[in-house]
N, C-alpha and C positions, 0 to 999 in steps of 0.2 A: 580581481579574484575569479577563478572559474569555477564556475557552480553546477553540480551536473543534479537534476532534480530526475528520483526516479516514479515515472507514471505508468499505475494498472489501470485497464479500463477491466470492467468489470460488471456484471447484470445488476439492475437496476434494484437497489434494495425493496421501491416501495411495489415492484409490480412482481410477480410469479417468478420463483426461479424453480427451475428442476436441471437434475440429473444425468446424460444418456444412460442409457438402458444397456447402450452393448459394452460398456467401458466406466461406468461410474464415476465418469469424468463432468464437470459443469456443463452442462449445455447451451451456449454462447450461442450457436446458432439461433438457436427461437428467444432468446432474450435481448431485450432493450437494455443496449449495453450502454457505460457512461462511464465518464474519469471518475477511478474512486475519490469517494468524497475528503478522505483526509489526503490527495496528494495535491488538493487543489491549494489545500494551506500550504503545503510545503512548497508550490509554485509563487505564493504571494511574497511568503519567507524567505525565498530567492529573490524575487522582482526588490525589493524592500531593500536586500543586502548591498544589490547592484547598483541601486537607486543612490544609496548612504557610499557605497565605497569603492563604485566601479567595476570592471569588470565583464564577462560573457554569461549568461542560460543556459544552459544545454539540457535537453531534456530528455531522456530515454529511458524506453518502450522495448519490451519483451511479449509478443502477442503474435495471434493469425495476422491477416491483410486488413481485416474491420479493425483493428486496433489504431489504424490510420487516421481515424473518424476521430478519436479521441488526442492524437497527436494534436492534430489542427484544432481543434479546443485550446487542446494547452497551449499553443502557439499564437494563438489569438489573445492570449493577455499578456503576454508578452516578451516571452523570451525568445530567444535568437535563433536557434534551431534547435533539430533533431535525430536523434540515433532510433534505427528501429533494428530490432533484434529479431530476425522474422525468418522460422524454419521451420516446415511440415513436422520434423522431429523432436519439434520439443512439445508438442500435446502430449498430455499427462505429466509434465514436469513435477515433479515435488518441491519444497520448500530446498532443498539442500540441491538438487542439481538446478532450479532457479538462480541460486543464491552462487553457483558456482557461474554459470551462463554471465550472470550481469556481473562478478567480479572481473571478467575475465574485458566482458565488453569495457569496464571502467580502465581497467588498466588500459586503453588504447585513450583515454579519454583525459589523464594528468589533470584529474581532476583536484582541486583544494580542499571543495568541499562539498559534500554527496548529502541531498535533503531527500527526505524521503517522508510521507505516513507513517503515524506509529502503527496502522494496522491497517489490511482491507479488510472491505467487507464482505467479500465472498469469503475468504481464508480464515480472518481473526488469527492467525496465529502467531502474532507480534516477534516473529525470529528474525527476521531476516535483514533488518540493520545491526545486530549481531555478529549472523553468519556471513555479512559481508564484510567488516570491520575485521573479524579473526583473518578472512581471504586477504585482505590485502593490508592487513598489518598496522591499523588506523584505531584510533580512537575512538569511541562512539557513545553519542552524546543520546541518551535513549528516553525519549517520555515526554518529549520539552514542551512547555507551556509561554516560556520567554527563550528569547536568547538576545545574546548581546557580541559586536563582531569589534574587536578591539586591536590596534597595532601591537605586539610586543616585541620582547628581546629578540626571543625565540624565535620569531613566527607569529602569525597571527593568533590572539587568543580568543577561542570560542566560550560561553559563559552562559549556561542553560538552567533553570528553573525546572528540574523533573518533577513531572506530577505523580504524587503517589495516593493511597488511599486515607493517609494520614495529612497531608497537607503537597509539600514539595520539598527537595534537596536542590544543594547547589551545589553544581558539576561544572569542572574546566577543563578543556583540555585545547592545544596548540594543531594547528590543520599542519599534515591533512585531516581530517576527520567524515565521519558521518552523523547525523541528527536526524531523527527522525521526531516528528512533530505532533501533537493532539491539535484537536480543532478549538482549543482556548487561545491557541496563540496570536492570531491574526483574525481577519475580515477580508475571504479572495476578494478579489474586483472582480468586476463583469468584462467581459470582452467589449470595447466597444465596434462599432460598422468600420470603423479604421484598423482596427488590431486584428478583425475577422478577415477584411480585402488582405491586408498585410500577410497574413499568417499562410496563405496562397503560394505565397513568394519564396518565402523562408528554406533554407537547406533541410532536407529530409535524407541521412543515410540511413543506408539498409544494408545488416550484415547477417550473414550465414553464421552457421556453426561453421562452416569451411573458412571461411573468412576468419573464426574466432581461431582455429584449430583444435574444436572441439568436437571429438567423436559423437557422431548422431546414439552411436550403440549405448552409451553411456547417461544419456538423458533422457526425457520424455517420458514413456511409459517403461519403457525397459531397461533404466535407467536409476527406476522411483525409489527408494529406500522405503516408501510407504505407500498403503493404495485404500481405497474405500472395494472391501470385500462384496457388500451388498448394501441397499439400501430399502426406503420404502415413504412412501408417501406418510406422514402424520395426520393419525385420526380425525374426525373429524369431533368440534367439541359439542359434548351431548350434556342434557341441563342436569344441576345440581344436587346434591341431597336436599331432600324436603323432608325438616322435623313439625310437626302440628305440637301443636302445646295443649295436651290435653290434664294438663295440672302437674305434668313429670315432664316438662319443655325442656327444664336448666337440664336436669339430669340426661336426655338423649341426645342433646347437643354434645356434653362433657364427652361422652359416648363414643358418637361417632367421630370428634376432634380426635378422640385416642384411638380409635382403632387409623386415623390418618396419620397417626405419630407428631400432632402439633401441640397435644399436651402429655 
């Protein structure tokens, strides 16, 4: 089976993110960037599938040149190589010319089947196993907490446990496909000092938009269907209401709970 796992690296949730100032785009440059945390599952959920049923990894990257850093991460536990998708013109990309970019690069890639995050964490905006599924005419297995990879008639049958906020659904469909993963579903591995030396070696391509034949004009910032207009640092937090209980306690709590709208 060929598995093409899609990897964002992305600033480090636990340490400082901001903004640029002239573009209100992420500022990658001053952040401690790192493989988002749910595509690490979706590299185990490959490694696993490969492991049970044969087949290639393949892993690709839509990023600057530092996104390299995180390739060779992902490369280090274990899969076979990599695509990197790497053009001055795609900063400021949106969800939708993203989504369009990595279809395009899949389509080179005959892929079976495309694992992905259900979400980053810089973005959260859970579209984009989606909007690549509608691009290239695929199934898409969205929320998955299990999955399960089965011979059929058809085709291979994919078999997913979607997490919802009720419990979960069970969802099938026949590859190719896409699934994007939640962080219940597995346990990554660590890299070990063999899969780190190894990952050194491993194929790394790098394609343009030119190479995609995809107009620079049409992605990136001048491209975005959506932009961040302005923003602004979040206040700092200042301490609490203070009610004294001078024998009418209950009463100025009820109070000011209502004038907060909680009662």
């Amino acid at each position: 089976m060929n598995i093409v796992v899609l990897v964002k690296q992305v600033p480090d949730s636990g340490a400082d993110r901001n903004l640029r100032s002239d573009d209100n785009t992420t500022d990658r440059g001053s952040a401690n960037n790192v493989i988002n945390e749910m595509d690490e599952y979706a590299i185990e959920e490959a490694l696993r599938i490969k492991e049970a049923h044969g087949g290639e990894v393949t892993v690709l990257t839509m990023g600057p040149d530092r996104a390299t850093e995180s390739i060779r991460k992902a490369l280090s536990m274990g899969p076979d190589k990599a695509v990197h998708v790497l053009d001055d013109a795609l900063h400021g990309s949106c969800a939708v010319t993203t989504s369009r970019v990595l279809a395009t690069a899949l389509g080179t890639l005959d892929a079976d089947l495309v694992i992905c995050g259900a979400e980053s964490t810089d973005g959260r905006v859970q579209v984009l196993p989606h909007m690549l599924a509608e691009r290239l005419g695929i199934a898409a297995l969205t929320g998955a907490r299990t999955l399960t990879v089965e011979p059929g008639a058809d085709g291979t049958v994919l078999t997913a446990e979607r997490q919802t906020e009720e419990g979960y659904e069970v969802v099938s469909a026949t590859t190719p496909a896409i699934v994007s993963v939640w962080d219940t579903i597995n346990e990554p591995r660590y890299p070990s000092f063999k899969g780190i030396m190894a990952a050194k070696k491993k194929p790394v391509q790098t394609l343009s938009l030119a190479d995609l034949g995809v107009p620079a004009a049409e992605v990136g910032s001048a491209g975005a269907t959506s932009v961040v207009v302005e923003h602004s640092k979040r206040p700092p937090r200042s301490g609490g209401a203070k009610v004294t209980d001078e024998g009418s306690g209950g009463v100025a709590l009820v109070e000011y709970l209502a004038t907060e709208k909680f009662v």
